[in-house]
N, C-alpha and C positions, 0 to 999 in steps of 0.2 A: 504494500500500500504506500503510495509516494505522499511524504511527506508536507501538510499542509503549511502555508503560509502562516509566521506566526502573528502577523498586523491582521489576517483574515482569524484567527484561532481567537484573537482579542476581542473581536468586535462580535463573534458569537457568544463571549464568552457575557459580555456588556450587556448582549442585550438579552441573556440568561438563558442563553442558548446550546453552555457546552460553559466546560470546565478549563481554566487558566493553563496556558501551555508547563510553568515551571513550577515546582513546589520552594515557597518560599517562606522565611520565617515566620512560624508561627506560636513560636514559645515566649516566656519573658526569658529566656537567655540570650546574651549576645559574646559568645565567648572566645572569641577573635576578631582580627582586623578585618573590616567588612562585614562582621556579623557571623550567622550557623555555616552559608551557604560561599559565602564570599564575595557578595552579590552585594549588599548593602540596600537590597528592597526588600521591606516588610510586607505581609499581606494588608489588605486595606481594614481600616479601621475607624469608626469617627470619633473616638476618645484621644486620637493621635493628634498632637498640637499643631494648628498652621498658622497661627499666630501668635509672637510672642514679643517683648520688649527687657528690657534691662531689670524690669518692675511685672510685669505682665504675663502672668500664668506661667510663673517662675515660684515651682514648688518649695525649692530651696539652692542655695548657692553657697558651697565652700573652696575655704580658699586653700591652694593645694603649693605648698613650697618649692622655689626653686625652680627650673629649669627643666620642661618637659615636652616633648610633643607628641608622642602617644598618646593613643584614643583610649578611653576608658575600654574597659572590658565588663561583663554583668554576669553573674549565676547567682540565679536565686536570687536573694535581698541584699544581695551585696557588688558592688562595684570596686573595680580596683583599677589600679593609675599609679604609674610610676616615674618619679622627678629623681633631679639630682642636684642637691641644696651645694650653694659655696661660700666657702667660711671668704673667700676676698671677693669684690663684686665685678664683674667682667662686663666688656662689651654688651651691652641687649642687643637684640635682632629688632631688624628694619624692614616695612614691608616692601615689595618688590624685587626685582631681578640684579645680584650684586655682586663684587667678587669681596674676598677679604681684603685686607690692607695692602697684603703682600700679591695682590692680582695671582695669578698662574706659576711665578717667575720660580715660588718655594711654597711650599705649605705653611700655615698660619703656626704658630707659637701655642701651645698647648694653655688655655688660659693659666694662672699662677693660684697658688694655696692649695688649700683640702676641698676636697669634695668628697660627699656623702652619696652614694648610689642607693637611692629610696624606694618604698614599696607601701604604698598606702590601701586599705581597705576600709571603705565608705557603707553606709548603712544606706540602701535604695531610697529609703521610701525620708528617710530623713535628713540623710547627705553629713550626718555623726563619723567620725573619723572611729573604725572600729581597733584597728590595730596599724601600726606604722613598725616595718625592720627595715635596718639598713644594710642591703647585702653585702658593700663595699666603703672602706672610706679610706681614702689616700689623697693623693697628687696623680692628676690626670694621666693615663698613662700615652694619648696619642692626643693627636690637634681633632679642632673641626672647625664646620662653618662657621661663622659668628649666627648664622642664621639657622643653625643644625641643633641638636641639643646632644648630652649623652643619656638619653632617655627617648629617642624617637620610635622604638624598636617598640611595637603592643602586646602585651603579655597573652598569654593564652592558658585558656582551664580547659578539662572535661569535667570541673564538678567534685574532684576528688581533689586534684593538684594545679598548685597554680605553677607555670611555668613561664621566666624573666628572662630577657633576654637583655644584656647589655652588651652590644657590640666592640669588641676589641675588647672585652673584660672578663663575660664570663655567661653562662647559663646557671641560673638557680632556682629552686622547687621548693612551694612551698604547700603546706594542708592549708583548708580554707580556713585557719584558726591562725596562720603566720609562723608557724614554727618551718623552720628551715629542712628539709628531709633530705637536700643532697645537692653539690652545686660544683660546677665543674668550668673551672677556665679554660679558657679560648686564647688559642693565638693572636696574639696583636699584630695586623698586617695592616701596611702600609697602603692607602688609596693612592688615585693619582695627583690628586691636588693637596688632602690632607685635610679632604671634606667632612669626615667620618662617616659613620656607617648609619644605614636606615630599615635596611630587609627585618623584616617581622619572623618569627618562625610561626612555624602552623604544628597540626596533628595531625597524625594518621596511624589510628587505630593505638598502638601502643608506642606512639614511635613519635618522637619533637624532630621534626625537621628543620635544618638550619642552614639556610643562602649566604656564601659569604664571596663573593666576588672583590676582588683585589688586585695591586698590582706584582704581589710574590708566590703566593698561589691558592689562587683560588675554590673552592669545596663546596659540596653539599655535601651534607653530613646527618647520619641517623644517631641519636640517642633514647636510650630506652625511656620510658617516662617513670617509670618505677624508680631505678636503680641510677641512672645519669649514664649508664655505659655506654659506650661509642658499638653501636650497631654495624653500622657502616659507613662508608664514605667512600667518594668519587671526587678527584680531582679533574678542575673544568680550565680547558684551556681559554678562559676568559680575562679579561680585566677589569678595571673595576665596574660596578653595578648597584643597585640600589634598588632594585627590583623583588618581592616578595614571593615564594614561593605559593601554588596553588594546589591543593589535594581537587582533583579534579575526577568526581564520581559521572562518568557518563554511561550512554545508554548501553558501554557493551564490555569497561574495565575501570579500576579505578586507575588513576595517575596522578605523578608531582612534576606539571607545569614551569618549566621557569623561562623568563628571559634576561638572556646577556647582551652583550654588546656587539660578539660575533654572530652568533645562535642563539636562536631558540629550542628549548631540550624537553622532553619527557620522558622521565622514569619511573620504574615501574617500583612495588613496595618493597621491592630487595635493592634499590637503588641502581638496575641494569637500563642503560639505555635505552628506551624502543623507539622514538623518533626525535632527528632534530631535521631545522632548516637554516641557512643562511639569510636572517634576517633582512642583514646592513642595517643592523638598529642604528640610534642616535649615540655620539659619545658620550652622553649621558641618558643612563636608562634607569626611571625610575617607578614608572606607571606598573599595578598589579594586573596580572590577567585574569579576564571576566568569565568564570566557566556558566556553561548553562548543559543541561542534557545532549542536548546537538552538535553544539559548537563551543568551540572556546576564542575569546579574542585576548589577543595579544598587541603592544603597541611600544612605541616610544617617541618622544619628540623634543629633544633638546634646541631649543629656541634659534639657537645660532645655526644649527642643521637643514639643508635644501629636502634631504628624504628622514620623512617623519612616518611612518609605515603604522599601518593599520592592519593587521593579518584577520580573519578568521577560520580557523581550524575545527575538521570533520573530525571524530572516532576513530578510530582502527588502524591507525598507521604504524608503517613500520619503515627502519631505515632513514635514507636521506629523502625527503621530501620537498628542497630547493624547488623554487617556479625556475624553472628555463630561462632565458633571454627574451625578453617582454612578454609573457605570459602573466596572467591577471590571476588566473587561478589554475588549477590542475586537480588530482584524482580526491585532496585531501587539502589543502587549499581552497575553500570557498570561495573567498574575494580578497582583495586586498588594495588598499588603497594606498597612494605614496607620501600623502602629505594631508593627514586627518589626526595623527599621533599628539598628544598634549603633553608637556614637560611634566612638572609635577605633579598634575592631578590626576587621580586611577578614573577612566569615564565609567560608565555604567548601561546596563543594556535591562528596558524597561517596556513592556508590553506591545514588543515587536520592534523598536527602536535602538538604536545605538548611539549613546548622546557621550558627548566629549566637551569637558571643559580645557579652556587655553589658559594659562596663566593671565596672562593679560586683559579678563574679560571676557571671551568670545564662548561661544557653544553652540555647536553645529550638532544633527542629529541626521542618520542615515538608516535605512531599512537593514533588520538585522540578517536578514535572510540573505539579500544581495548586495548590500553594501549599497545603493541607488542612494546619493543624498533627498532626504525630507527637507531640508533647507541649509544650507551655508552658512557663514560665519554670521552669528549674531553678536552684538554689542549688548552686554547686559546690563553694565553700566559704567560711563566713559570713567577713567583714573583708578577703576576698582582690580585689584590683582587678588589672584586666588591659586591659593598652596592644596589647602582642604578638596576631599574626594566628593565627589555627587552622594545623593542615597535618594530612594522615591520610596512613597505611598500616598494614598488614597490619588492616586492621578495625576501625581505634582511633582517635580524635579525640584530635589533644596539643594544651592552653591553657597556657601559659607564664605564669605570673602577675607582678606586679610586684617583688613576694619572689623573685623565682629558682625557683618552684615548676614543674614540669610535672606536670598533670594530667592523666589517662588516662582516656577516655571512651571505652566500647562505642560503635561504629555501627551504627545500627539506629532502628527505631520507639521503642526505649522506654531511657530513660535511665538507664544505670549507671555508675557511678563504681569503677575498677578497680583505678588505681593512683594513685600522686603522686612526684615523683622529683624532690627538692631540691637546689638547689647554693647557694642562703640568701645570695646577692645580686644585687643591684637588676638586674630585667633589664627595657627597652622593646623592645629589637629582636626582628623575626621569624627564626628558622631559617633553617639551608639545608640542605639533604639532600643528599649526593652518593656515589655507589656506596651501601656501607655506611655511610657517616659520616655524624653528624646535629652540625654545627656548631650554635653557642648560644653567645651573645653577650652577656655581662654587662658590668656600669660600668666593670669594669676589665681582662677578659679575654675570649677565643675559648676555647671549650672545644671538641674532639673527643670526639664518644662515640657510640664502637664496644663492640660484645661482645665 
């Protein structure tokens, strides 16, 4: 039976005609970056807030120390978020597109003093700070952006253990009560600039998965989630990367998704190859790929780059799967487009659509099935730049700006701007949605916002 349309699956589904093409969260958990599914869309709800203000159906707001850009994470009644406080106060981050002091020429100076590598666990429904460890406190062991944190990386549960990631520091596990159960360091590799590290790890099944692309040698690496043991590992002739691995359950295996900067890879749960492609990502790759049953997309787009690549990828492949010499698609290859890719922001694929935010404002949206643009570059609003990932429900596409701004975009073919819902400071991190609650993450605090 050939595969329906999933823009035609939606509008039966609308007009309750047939059931939703993808199954999408519907628990209050949200226990990794993007949520259950990696998706960052909820099913629809109307207890879900589409208005809110600094003051305005803002259930509670604390404030969380220190230096973080990770997305909250939620099981159960609790939320967790991790910063890292410094005893001397450093450069703060600026919004927009920048290099450090030191431009390209050398990597930036590892800010100076002690830093405290932190772990907070918040109460949902009251945003009470339930326990606070610090898994590390020293002197920074490597540089980063001025605009990067050592806390970017989002922790991930299944409910039993929580699992930290601090890049170039270490992996640490913890019970949902805080006590420490096993932690294990990591190599400190050198990036190319001295940007620091951003990749998330994920889950699969009994296994923490952990992306660490660099410029001395680069890995995917399994550890057990029990015990912290090194399962296995594959070294990836890549360089550096910033891109998040994806447990990728489709219609016919499961897979862990990645892209680099040469390739894009998939392996299997034993960490064995089964496909990659010759991208020609951007030299900076930082966007996560968007799995769904059918397809998976993959992208990158670093500002300064002419090919900004937009892939979508079929099931079942095996081997090299390279498009040929101007070839748009092939047996396992959908579509691909050469210049739809966004620098930092991961796009999002929403009830037949494929929408992409630009750092600079812009958001174009394409048919998921064939890549056909729905509309072109939109201005969402002139001077506003944006770090934060998309996420949709009840109909609505929200861009979080780097202002504190949330913007409300109709989903659909044709582009409307509907609302904007301010809290007027500095946000990079993505969402988390859980039941009713839509966590939001500024420089200085966790907001809840409920109706």
């Amino acid at each position: 039976m050939p595969r329906l349309n999933r823009t035609l699956i939606w509008t039966l589904f609308l007009l309750g005609l047939g059931s939703p093409p993808a199954v999408w969260a519907l628990s209050d958990n949200w226990p990794q970056w993007r949520g259950p599914n990696m998706t960052a869309v909820v099913a629809d709800d109307p207890q879900l807030p589409e208005v809110w203000s600094a003051t305005e159906n803002v259930a509670w707001k604390t404030g969380i120390p220190g230096l973080g850009w990770s997305s909250p994470i939620v099981w159960d009644n609790r939320v967790f978020v991790t910063s890292v406080v410094a005893d001397v106060e450093s450069e703060q981050p600026k919004s927009g597109l920048y290099l450090p002091d030191t431009g390209v020429e050398r990597p930036p100076d590892p800010p100076p003093g002690i830093h405290h590598w932190m772990v907070y666990a918040l109460d949902l429904h009251t945003g009470e700070i339930i326990w606070q460890q610090s898994a590390y406190d020293g002197p920074a062991l490597s540089p980063r952006h001025p605009k990067n944190s050592y806390a970017s990386a989002t922790p991930v549960t299944d409910g039993e253990r929580l699992h930290v990631l601090f890049g170039n520091l270490g992996l640490f596990t913890y019970d949902m009560d805080g006590h420490l159960l096993w932690s294990r360091r990591l190599e400190a590799r050198q990036d190319k600039w001295g940007w620091g590290t951003g990749s998330s790890p994920t889950l699969l099944e009994d296994q923490v998965i952990v992306l660490h692309d660099n410029e001395e040698e680069s890995y995917i690496a399994s550890f057990d989630s029990k015990t912290g043991e090194e399962m296995w590992r594959q070294v990836r002739d890549e360089v550096s990367a910033w891109s998040t691995p994806v447990v990728w359950a489709n219609s016919l295996r499961t897979e862990i998704v990645t892209v680099g900067k040469d390739k894009v890879r998939s392996y299997d749960q034993s960490g064995q190859l089964l496909w990659f492609f010759s991208g020609k990502m951007t030299e900076v790759t930082i966007p996560t790929p968007i799995p769904d049953r059918e397809m998976i997309y993959v992208s990158s787009g670093y500002v300064a780059d002419n090919h900004r690549p937009v892939y979508a990828i079929r099931p079942g492949a095996t081997g090299d799967i390279t498009l040929a010499a101007g070839e748009q698609h092939n047996e396992f290859i959908a579509w691909y487009k050469p210049r739809v890719g966004s620098y930092n922001p991961s796009p999002i694929l929403y009830r037949g659509f494929y929408y992409t935010l630009l750092d600079g404002g812009f958001v174009t949206a394409h048919d998921a099935d064939t890549g056909e643009p729905a509309y072109g570059r939109q201005r969402i609003k002139t001077g506003a730049t944006f770090t934060s990932s998309l996420w949709a429900y009840n109909g609505k596409i929200f861009a979080l700006s780097e202002d504190g701004a949330t913007y409300v975009i109709e989903a659909g073919p044709n582009y409307r701007l509907i609302g904007k819902n301010s809290l007027d400071e500095m946000a990079l991190a993505s969402p988390a949605i859980a039941g009713h609650t839509l966590l939001i993450r500024t420089a200085s605090s966790l907001y809840a916002i409920r109706r």
